[in-house]
C-alpha positions as CSV (number, residue, x, y, z in Angstrom):
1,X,76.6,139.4,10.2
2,X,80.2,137.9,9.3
3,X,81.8,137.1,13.0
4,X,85.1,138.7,12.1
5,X,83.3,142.0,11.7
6,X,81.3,141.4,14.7
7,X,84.5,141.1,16.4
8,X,86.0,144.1,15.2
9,X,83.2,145.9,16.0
10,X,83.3,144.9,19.7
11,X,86.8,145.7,19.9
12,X,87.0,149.1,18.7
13,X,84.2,149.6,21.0
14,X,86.0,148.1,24.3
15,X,88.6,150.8,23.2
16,X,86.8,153.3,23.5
17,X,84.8,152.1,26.7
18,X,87.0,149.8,28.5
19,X,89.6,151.0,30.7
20,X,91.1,147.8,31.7
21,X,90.9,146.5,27.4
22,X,92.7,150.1,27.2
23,X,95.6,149.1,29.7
24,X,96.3,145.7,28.3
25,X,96.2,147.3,24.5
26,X,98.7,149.9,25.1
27,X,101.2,147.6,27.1
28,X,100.7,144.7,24.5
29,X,101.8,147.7,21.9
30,X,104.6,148.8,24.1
31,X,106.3,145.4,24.5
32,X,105.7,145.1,20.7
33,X,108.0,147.8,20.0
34,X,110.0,147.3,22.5
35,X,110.6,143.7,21.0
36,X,110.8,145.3,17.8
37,X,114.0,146.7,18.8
38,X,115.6,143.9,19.4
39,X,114.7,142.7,16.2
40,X,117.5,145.4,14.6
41,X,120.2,143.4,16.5
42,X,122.2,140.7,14.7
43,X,123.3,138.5,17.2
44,X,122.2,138.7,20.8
45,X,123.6,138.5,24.2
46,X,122.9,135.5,26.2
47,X,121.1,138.4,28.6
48,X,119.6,139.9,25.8
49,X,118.2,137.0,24.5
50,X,117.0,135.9,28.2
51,X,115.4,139.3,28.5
52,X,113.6,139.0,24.7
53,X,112.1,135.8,26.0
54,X,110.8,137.7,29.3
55,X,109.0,140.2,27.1
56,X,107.7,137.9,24.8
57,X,105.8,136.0,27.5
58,X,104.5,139.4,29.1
59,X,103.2,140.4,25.9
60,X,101.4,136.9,24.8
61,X,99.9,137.5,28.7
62,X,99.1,140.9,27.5
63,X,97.6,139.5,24.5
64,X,95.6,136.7,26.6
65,X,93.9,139.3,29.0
66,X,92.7,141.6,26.1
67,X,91.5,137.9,24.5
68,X,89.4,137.3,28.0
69,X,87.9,140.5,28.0
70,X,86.7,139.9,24.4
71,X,85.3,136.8,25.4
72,X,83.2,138.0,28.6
73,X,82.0,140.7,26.5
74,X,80.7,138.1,23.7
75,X,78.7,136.7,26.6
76,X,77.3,139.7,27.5
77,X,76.0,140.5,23.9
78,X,74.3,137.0,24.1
């Protein structure tokens, strides 16, 4: 079985049964759009721009959770 499905496969399952994969999904989403909104701006503010960066990094840290919890979950399929 191709890894990339094997993968998707896992994930869609940690959605449905992982409350912690859940939490980190739906606040790496949040901070998505929330980031997306800045994208509408031309020009921002230096506090704008100082509180884009802030979300950025909460998101990738978002991001890297959900990517831990895939990974202990590859090593419990093994």
């Amino acid at each position: 079985m191709n890894t990339e499905v094997r993968d998707e496969s896992l994930v869609a399952r940690l959605r449905d049964e992982n409350q912690e994969f859940q939490k980190w999904e739906q606040e790496h989403d949040k901070l998505e759009s929330t980031l997306a909104a800045f994208e509408t701006h031309r020009y921002l503010t230096p506090e704008e721009e100082m509180e884009r960066k802030r979300l950025q990094k909460l998101k990738l840290a978002a991001k890297d959770k959900m990517m831990t919890i895939i990974r202990h979950s590859h090593v419990g399929q093994a």
